[in-house]
N, C-alpha and C positions, 0 to 999 in steps of 0.2 A: 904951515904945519898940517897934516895929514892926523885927525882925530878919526879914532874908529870906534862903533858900537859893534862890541863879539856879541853874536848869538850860541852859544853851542848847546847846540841840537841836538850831538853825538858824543857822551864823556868819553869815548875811544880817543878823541881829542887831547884829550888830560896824558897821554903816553911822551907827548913832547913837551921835556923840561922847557919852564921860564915860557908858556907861549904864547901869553901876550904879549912880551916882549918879542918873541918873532915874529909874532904879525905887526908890532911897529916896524924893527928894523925893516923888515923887507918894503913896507909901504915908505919910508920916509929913506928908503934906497931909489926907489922908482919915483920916487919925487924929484928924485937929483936930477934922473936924466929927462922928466916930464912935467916940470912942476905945474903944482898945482898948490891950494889950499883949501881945505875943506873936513870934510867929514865922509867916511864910510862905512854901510851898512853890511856886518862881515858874518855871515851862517857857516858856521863848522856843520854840517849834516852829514847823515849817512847818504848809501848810495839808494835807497827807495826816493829821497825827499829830491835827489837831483834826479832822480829816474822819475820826477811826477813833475817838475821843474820844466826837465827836457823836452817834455813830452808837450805841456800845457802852453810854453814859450816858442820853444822852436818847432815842435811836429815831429821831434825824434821821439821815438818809444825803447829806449836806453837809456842805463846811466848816463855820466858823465863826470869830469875830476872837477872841471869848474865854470861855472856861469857868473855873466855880469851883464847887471841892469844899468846903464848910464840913465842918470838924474837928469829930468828938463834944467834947462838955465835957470827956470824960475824955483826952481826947489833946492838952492845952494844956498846955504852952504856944504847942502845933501849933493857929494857926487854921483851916487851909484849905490846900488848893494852888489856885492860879490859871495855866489854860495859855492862849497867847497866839498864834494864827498871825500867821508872817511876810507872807505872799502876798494874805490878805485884808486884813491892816490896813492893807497898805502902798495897796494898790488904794480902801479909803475915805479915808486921809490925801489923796492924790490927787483922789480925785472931788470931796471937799470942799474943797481948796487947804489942807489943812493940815500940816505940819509930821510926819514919824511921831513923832519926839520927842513931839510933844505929842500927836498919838491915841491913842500907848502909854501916856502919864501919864493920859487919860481912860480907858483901858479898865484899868489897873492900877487906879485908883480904884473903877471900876465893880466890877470883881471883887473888890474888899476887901468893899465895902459887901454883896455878899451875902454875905460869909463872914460878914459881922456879921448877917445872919438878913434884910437888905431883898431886894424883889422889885421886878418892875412888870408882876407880872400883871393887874392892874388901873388904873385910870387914876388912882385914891387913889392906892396903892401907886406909880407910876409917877412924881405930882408930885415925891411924898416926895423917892425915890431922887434924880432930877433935880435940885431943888434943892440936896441933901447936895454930888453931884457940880460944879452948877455955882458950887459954893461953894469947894469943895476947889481948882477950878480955878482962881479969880479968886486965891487966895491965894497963886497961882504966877504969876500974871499971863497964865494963859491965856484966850482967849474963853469964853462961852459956847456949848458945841457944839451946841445946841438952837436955838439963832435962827439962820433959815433968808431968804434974798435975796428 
């Protein structure tokens, strides 16, 4: 089972009915196709706190829709923290027509699976993840967010 501690940082959060419950489902979807058991450390933020995130962690000086920190072995049952901006996702739910309910169920997924060690530094690497995700998704009844009009 997949426990999480919500942070939220940004009540712009509060717009998606029932959202602890999607940030279950979507984690204990990504479970399916990744399992694991554990715990995760889940920031709802705006986009300054992942544009300071970005900046401090990786060297980019930009937002960003989502970051994830995988947990050492030895700090499990703690997998990871995963943090989420409000302003950017809401802005690709949008450009894409999609729902944030569900972009956040896709980028909460996206972020579990690297806490479980996946990338898509490469374009290997990149199917993998994808498929994990667009699989996670169908089993909530979401689309596929990779096919494109």
């Amino acid at each position: 089972m997949i426990e999480f501690d919500l942070i939220l940082e940004d009540d712009s959060w509060q717009a998606i009915p029932d959202l602890e419950q999607v940030c279950q489902a979507a984690f204990e979807a990504a479970r399916k196709v990744e399992p694991a058991d554990g715990v995760v450390s889940l920031m709802l933020a705006d986009d300054d706190a992942l544009h300071e995130l970005n900046r401090q962690f990786r060297g980019k000086d930009k937002p960003t829709d989502v970051l994830s920190f995988p947990a050492d072995a030895m700090d499990r049952p703690l997998l990871g923290d995963i943090a989420v901006a409000h302003g950017v996702s809401l802005a690709d739910a949008n450009a894409q027509g999609k729902a944030l309910a569900d972009h956040l169920t896709h980028l909460l997924i996206h972020g579990y699976l690297h806490l479980m060690g996946h990338d898509h530094e490469t374009q290997a690497e990149a199917g993998i993840m994808e498929a994990l995700e667009i699989k996670a998704l169908a089993s909530l009844g979401i689309a596929n967010p990779y096919l494109t009009d």
